[in-house]
N, C-alpha and C positions, 0 to 999 in steps of 0.2 A: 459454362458454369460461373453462378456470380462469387466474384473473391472472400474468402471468409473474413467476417469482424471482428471476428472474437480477437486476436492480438491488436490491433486496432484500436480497440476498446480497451483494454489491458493496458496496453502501452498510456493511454491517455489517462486509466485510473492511478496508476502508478504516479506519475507525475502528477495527479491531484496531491495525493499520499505525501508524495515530495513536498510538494508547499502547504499543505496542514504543518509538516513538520518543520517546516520554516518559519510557517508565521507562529508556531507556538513556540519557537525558541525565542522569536522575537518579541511573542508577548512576555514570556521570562523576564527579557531583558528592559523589557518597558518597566516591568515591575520592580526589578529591582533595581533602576534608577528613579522611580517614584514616578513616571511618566502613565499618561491615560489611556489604556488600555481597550475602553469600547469599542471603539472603531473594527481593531485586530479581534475581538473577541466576535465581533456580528461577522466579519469575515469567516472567521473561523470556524461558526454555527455551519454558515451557507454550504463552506465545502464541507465540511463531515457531512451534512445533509446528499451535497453530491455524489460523496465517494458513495455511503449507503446506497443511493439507487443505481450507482453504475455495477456496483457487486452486484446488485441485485436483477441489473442487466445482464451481465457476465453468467449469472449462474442462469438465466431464462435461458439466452445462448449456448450456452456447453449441454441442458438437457435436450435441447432442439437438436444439436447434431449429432448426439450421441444418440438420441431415440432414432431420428431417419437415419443413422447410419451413415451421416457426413464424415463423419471420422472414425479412424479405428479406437476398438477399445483403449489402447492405450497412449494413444493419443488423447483422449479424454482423461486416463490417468494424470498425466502430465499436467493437461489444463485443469486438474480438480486441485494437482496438490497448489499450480499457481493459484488457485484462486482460493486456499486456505490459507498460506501465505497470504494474501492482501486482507483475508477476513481478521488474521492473526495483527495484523499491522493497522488497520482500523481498530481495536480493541484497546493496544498501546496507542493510539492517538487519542479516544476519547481518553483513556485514562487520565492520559499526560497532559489533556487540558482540561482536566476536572481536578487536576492536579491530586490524583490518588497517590500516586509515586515518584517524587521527583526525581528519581534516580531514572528512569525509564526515559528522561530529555536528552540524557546523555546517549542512548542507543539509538535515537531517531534517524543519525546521518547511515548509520550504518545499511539501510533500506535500498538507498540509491546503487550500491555496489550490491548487493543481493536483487535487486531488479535485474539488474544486467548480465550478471552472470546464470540467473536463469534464465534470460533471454536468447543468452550466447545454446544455450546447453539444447534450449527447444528447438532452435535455428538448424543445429548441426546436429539434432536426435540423437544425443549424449545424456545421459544419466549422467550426473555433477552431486557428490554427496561433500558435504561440507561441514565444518563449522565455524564459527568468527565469535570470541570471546573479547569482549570492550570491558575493559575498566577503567571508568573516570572517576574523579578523587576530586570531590568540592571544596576548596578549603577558605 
């Protein structure tokens, strides 16, 4: 039986995710040193263009094995809510570099530790309910 891809792919969309969020802090900070932002900004197109088709991979993937039966039902549970999570987190990343809210630059690190810990939780077939409240203060 060939090894499944779907974490594979997950893993790599996440880490996209991760440096969208990086380079739009960075484009922030271009900005508000008055520095030229282009460059970061066509970068930044490119991947939100990617993360969009890898979700879009990811969700091709989870209906495939959940229609044949590659996985159990809830096992597919699991990979649906991960990959609402990542649709949730692409939403804040266009936002946040269309600059709808800039309050939302501040929650972007927060992703990498919610990567992981639902990584941890599918790894060892644990249910992990959680919540993480950030408050940052611009002043």
């Amino acid at each position: 039986m060939a090894p499944d891809p779907w974490f594979s792919t997950y893993d790599s969309t996440c880490q996209i995710a991760q440096e969208i969020a990086e380079k739009i802090q960075q484009q922030n900070q271009y900005e508000r040193n008055g520095e030229n932002t282009i460059r970061l900004t066509v970068t930044i197109r490119t991947l939100l263009q990617n993360l969009k088709e890898k979700i879009a991979f990811l969700k091709d993937l989870l209906l495939n094995a959940v229609s044949t039966h590659q996985i159990t039902q809830l096992e597919g549970d699991q990979r649906q809510n991960l990959l609402d999570e990542l649709i949730t987190r692409e939403r804040l990343l266009v936002a946040s570099f269309k600059n709808e809210d800039s309050s939302i630059d501040g929650h972007l690190g927060c992703f990498h530790s919610l990567a992981i810990i639902n990584n941890v939780a599918i790894n060892i077939r644990v249910n992990v309910s959680f919540q993480i409240s950030v408050f940052i203060f611009f002043g």
